[in-house]
MDTraj code that builds the backbone (N, CA, C; nanometers):
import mdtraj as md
import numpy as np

residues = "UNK UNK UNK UNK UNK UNK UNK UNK UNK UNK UNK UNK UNK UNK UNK UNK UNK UNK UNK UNK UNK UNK UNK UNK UNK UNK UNK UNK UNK UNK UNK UNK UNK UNK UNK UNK UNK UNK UNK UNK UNK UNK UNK UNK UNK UNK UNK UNK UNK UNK UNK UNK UNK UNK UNK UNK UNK UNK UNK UNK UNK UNK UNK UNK UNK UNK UNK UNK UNK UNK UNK UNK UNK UNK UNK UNK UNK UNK UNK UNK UNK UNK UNK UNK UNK UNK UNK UNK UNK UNK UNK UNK UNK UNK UNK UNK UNK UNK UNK UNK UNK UNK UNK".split()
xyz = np.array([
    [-0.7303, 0.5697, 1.2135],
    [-0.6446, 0.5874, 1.0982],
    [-0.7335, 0.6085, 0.9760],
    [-0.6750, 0.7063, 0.8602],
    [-0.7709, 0.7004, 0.7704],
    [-0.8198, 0.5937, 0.6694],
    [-0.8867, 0.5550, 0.6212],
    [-0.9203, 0.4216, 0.5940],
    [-0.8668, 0.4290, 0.4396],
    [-0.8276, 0.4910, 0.3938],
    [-0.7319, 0.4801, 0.2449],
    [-0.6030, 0.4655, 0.2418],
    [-0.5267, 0.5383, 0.3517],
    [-0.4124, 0.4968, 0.4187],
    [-0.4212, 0.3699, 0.4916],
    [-0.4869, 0.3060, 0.5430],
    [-0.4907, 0.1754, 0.5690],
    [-0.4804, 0.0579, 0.4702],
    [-0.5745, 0.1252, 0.3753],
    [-0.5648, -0.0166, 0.2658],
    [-0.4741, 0.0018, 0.2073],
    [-0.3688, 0.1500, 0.1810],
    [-0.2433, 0.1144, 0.1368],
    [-0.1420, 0.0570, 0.1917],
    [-0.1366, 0.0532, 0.2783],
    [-0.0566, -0.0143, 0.3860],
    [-0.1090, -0.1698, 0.3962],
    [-0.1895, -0.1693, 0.4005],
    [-0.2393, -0.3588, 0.3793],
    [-0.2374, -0.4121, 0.2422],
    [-0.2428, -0.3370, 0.1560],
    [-0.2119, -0.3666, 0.0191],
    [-0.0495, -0.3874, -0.0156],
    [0.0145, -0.3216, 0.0733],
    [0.1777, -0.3070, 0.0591],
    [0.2135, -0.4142, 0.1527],
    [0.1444, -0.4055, 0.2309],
    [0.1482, -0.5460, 0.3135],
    [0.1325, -0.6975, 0.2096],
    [0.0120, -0.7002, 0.1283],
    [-0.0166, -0.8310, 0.1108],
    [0.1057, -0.8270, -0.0127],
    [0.1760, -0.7310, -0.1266],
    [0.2295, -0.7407, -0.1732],
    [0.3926, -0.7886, -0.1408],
    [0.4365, -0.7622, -0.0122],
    [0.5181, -0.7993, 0.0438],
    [0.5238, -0.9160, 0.0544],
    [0.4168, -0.9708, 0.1132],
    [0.3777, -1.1264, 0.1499],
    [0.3699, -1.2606, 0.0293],
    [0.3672, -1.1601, -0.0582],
    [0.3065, -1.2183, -0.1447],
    [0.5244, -1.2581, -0.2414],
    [0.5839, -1.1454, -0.2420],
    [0.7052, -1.1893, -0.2851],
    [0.8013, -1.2866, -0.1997],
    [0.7671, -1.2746, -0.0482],
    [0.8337, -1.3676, 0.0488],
    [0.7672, -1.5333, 0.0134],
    [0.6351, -1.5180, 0.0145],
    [0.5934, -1.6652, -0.0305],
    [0.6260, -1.7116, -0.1243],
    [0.6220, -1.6329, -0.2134],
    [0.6906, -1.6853, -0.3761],
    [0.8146, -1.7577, -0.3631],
    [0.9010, -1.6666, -0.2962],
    [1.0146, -1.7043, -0.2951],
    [1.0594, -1.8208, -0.2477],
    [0.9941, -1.8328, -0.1391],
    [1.0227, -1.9659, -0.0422],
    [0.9539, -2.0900, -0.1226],
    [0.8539, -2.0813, -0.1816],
    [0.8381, -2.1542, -0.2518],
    [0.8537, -2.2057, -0.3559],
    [0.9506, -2.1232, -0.4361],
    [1.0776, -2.1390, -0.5467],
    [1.1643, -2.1944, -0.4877],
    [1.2432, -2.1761, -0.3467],
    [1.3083, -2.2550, -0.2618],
    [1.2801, -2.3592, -0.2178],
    [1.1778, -2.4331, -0.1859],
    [1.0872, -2.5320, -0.1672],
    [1.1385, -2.6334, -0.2976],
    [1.0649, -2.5900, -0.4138],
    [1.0481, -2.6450, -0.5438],
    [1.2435, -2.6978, -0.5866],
    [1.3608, -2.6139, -0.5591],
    [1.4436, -2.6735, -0.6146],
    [1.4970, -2.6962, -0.5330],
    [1.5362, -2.6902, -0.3559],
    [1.6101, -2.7967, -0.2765],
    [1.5491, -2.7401, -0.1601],
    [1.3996, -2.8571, -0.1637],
    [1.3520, -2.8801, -0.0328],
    [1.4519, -2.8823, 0.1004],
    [1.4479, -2.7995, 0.1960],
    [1.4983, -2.8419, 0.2843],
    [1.4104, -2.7990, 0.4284],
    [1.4787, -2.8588, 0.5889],
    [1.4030, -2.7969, 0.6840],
    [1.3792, -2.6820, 0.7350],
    [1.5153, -2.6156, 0.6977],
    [1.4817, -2.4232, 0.7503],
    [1.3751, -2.3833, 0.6431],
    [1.3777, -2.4048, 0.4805],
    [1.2789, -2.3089, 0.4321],
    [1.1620, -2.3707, 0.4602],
    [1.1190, -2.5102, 0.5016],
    [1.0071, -2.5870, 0.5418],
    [0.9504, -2.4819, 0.6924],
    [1.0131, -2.4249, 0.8051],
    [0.9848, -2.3489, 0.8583],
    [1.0078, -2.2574, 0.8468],
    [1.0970, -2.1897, 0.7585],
    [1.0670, -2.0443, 0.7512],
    [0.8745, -2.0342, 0.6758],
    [0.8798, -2.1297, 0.6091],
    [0.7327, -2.1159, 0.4883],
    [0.6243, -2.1424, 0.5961],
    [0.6379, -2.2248, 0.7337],
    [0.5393, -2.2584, 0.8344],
    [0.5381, -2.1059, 0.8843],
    [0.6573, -2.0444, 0.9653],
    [0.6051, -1.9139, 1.0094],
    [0.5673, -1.7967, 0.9502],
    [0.6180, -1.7953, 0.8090],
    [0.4943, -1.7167, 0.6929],
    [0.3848, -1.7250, 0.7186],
    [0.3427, -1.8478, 0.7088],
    [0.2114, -1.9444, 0.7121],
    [0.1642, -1.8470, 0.8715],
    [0.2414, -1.8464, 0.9523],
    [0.1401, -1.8293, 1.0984],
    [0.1541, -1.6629, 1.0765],
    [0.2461, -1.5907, 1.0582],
    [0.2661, -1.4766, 1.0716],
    [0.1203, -1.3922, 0.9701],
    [0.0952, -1.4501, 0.8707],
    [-0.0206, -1.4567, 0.7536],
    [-0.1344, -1.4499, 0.8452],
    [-0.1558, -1.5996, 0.9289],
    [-0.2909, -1.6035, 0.9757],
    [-0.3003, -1.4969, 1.1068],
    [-0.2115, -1.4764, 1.1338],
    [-0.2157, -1.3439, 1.2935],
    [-0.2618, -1.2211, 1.2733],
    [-0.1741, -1.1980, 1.1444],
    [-0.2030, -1.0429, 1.0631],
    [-0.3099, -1.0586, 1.0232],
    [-0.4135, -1.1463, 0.9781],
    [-0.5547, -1.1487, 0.9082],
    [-0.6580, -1.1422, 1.0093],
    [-0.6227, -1.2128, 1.1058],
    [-0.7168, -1.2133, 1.2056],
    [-0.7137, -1.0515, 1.2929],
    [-0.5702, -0.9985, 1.2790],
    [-0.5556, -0.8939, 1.3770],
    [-0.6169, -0.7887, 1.2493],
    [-0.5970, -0.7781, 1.1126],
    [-0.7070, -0.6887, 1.0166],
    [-0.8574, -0.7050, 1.0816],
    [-0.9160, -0.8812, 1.0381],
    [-1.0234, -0.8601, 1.0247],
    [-1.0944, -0.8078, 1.1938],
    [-1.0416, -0.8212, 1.2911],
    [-1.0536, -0.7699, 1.4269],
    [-1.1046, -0.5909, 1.4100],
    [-0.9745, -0.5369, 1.3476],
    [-0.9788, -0.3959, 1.3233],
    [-1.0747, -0.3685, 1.2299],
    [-1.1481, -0.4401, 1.1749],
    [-1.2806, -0.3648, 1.0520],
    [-1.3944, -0.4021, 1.1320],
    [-1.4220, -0.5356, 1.2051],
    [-1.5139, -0.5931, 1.2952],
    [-1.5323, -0.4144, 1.3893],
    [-1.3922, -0.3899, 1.4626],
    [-1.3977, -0.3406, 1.5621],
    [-1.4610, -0.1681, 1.5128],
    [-1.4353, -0.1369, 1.3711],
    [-1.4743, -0.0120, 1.3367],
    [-1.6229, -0.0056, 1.3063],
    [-1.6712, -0.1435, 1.2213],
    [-1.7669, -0.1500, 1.1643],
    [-1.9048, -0.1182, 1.3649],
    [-1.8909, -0.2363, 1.4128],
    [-1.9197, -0.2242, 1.5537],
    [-1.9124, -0.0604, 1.6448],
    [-1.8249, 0.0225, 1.6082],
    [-1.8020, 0.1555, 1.6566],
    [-1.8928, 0.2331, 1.5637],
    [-1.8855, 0.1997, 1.4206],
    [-2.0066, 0.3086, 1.3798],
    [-2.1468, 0.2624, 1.4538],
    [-2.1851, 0.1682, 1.4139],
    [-2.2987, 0.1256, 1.4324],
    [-2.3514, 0.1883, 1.5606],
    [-2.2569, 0.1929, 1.6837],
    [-2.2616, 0.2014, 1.8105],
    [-2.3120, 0.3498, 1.8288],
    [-2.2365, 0.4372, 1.7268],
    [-2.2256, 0.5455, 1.7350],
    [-2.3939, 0.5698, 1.6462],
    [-2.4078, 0.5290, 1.5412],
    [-2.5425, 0.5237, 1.5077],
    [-2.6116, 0.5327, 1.5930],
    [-2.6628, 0.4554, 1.6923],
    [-2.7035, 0.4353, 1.7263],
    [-2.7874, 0.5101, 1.8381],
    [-2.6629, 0.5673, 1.9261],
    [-2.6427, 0.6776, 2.0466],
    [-2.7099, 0.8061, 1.9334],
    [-2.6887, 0.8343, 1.8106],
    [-2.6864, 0.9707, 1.8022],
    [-2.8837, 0.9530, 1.7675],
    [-2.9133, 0.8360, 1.7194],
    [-3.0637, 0.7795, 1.6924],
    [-3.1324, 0.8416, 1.8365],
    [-3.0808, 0.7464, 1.9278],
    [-3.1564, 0.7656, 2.0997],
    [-3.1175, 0.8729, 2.1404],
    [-3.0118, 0.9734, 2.1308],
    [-3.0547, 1.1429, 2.1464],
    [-3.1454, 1.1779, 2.0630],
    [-3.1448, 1.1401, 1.9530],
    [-3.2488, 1.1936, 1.8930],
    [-3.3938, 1.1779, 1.9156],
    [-3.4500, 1.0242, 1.9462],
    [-3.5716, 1.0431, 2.0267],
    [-3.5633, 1.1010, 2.1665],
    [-3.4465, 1.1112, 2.2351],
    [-3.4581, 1.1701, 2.3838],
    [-3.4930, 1.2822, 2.3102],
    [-3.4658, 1.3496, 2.2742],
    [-3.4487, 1.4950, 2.2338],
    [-3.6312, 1.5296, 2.1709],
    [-3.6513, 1.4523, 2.0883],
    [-3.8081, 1.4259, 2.0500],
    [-3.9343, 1.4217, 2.1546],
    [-3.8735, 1.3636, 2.2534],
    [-3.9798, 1.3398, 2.3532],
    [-4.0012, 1.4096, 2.4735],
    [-3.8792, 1.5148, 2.4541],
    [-3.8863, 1.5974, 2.5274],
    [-3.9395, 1.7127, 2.5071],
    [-3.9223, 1.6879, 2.3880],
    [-3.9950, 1.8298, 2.3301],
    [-4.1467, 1.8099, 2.3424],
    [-4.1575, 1.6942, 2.3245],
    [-4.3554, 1.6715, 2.3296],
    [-4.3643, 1.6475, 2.4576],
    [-4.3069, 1.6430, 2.5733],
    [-4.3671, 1.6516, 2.7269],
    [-4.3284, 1.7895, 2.7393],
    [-4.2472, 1.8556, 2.6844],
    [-4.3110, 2.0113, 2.7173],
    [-4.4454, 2.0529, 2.6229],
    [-4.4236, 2.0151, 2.5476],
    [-4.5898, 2.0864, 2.4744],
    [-4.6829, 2.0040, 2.5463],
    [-4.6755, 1.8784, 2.5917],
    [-4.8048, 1.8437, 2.6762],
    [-4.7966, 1.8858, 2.7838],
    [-4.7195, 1.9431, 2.8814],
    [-4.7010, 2.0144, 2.9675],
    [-4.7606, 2.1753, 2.9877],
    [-4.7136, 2.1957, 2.8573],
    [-4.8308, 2.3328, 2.8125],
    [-4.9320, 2.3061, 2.8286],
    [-4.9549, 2.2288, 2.7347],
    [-5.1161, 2.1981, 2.7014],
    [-5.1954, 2.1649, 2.8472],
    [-5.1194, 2.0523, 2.9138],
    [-5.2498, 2.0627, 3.0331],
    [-5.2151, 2.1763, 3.0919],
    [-5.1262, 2.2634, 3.1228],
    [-5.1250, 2.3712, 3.2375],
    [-5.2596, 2.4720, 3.2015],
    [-5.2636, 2.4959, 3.0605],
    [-5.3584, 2.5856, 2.9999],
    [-5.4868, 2.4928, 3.0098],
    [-5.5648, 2.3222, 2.9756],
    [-5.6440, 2.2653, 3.0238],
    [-5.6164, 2.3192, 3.2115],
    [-5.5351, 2.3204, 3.2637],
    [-5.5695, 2.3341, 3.3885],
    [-5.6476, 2.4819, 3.4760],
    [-5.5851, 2.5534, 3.3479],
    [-5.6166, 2.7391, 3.3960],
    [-5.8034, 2.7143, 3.3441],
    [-5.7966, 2.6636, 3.2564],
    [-5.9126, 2.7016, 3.1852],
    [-6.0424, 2.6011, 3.2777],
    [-6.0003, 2.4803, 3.3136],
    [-6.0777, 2.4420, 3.4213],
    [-6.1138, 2.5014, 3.6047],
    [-5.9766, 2.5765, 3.5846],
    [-6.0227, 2.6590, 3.7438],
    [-6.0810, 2.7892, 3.6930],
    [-6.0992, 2.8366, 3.5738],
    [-6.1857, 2.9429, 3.5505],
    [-6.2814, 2.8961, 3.5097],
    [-6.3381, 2.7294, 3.5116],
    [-6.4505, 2.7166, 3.4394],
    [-6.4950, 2.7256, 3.2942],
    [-6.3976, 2.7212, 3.2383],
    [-6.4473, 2.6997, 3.1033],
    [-6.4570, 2.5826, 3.0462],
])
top = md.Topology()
chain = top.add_chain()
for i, resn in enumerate(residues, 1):
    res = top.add_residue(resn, chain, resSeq=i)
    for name in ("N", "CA", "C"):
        top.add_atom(name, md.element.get_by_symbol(name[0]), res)
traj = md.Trajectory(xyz[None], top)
Protein backbone atom coordinates (compact mmCIF):
# COMPACT_ATOMS: atom_id res chain seq x y z
CA UNK A 1 0.00 0.00 0.00
CA UNK A 2 1.29 3.41 -0.57
CA UNK A 3 2.75 4.69 2.48
CA UNK A 4 0.89 8.24 2.44
CA UNK A 5 -2.31 6.57 1.96
CA UNK A 6 -1.57 4.57 4.90
CA UNK A 7 -0.85 7.25 7.29
CA UNK A 8 -4.04 8.75 6.17
CA UNK A 9 -5.93 6.09 7.01
CA UNK A 10 -4.15 5.60 10.44
CA UNK A 11 -4.41 9.14 11.10
CA UNK A 12 -8.30 8.86 10.40
CA UNK A 13 -8.05 5.97 12.35
CA UNK A 14 -6.43 7.50 15.51
CA UNK A 15 -8.87 10.46 15.05
CA UNK A 16 -11.77 8.24 15.24
CA UNK A 17 -10.41 6.66 18.31
CA UNK A 18 -9.70 9.42 19.70
CA UNK A 19 -13.68 10.87 19.59
CA UNK A 20 -15.00 7.30 20.80
CA UNK A 21 -12.63 7.59 23.89
CA UNK A 22 -13.60 10.97 24.64
CA UNK A 23 -16.84 10.16 24.65
CA UNK A 24 -16.97 7.24 26.83
CA UNK A 25 -15.14 9.00 29.05
CA UNK A 26 -17.52 11.95 29.34
CA UNK A 27 -19.85 8.96 30.00
CA UNK A 28 -17.68 7.57 32.61
CA UNK A 29 -17.29 11.10 34.33
CA UNK A 30 -21.25 11.78 34.68
CA UNK A 31 -22.94 8.25 35.33
CA UNK A 32 -20.38 5.70 35.79
CA UNK A 33 -21.85 2.64 34.89
CA UNK A 34 -20.91 -1.24 33.81
CA UNK A 35 -21.65 -1.29 30.01
CA UNK A 36 -19.59 2.02 29.42
CA UNK A 37 -16.91 0.48 32.02
CA UNK A 38 -16.67 -2.26 29.16
CA UNK A 39 -17.45 -0.71 26.32
CA UNK A 40 -14.11 1.75 27.49
CA UNK A 41 -12.20 -1.91 28.36
CA UNK A 42 -12.82 -3.08 24.67
CA UNK A 43 -11.68 0.36 23.25
CA UNK A 44 -8.88 -0.21 25.50
CA UNK A 45 -8.16 -3.85 23.75
CA UNK A 46 -9.38 -3.01 20.30
CA UNK A 47 -6.50 0.15 20.65
CA UNK A 48 -3.82 -2.30 21.77
CA UNK A 49 -4.55 -5.01 18.69
CA UNK A 50 -4.63 -2.25 16.09
CA UNK A 51 -1.12 -0.91 17.43
CA UNK A 52 0.48 -3.96 17.61
CA UNK A 53 -1.10 -5.13 14.16
CA UNK A 54 0.46 -1.25 12.73
CA UNK A 55 3.60 -1.63 14.45
CA UNK A 56 3.90 -5.45 12.92
CA UNK A 57 3.20 -3.82 9.38
CA UNK A 58 6.24 -1.11 9.55
CA UNK A 59 8.53 -3.89 11.44
CA UNK A 60 7.39 -6.11 8.51
CA UNK A 61 8.21 -3.37 5.64
CA UNK A 62 11.12 -1.90 7.31
CA UNK A 63 12.63 -5.87 7.43
CA UNK A 64 11.50 -6.27 3.51
CA UNK A 65 13.57 -3.31 2.47
CA UNK A 66 16.47 -4.14 4.23
CA UNK A 67 16.09 -7.74 2.86
CA UNK A 68 15.78 -6.44 -0.42
CA UNK A 69 18.95 -4.25 0.21
CA UNK A 70 20.54 -6.56 0.75
CA UNK A 71 19.96 -9.33 -2.17
CA UNK A 72 20.44 -6.45 -4.66
CA UNK A 73 24.19 -5.69 -2.55
CA UNK A 74 25.10 -9.74 -3.06
CA UNK A 75 24.13 -9.59 -6.87
CA UNK A 76 26.09 -7.02 -6.94
CA UNK A 77 29.29 -8.60 -5.63
CA UNK A 78 28.16 -11.91 -7.47
CA UNK A 79 28.12 -9.91 -10.44
CA UNK A 80 31.71 -8.23 -9.41
CA UNK A 81 33.40 -11.37 -9.03
CA UNK A 82 32.49 -12.67 -11.86
CA UNK A 83 33.62 -10.35 -13.83
CA UNK A 84 37.20 -10.62 -12.22
CA UNK A 85 37.30 -14.58 -12.66
CA UNK A 86 36.79 -13.90 -16.20
CA UNK A 87 39.60 -11.40 -16.52
CA UNK A 88 41.71 -13.79 -14.42
CA UNK A 89 40.68 -16.38 -16.59
CA UNK A 90 42.03 -14.35 -19.46
CA UNK A 91 44.87 -13.49 -17.92
CA UNK A 92 46.17 -16.99 -17.10
CA UNK A 93 44.96 -18.50 -20.49
CA UNK A 94 47.33 -15.82 -22.19
CA UNK A 95 50.14 -16.59 -19.04
CA UNK A 96 49.39 -20.08 -20.31
CA UNK A 97 49.92 -19.50 -24.32
CA UNK A 98 52.88 -17.50 -23.57
CA UNK A 99 54.49 -20.25 -21.37
CA UNK A 100 53.95 -23.08 -24.03
CA UNK A 101 55.63 -20.73 -26.50
CA UNK A 102 58.25 -20.01 -24.06
CA UNK A 103 58.23 -16.72 -23.35
Amino acid sequence: MNKKIHNLKHINYLANFDIIANTFLEWQEKKPTDTVDKLMESLIDINYYITEIYTNELYYNESLNEYRTSKLRAIERAQKAEKKVQELEKEIAILRKEKELGL
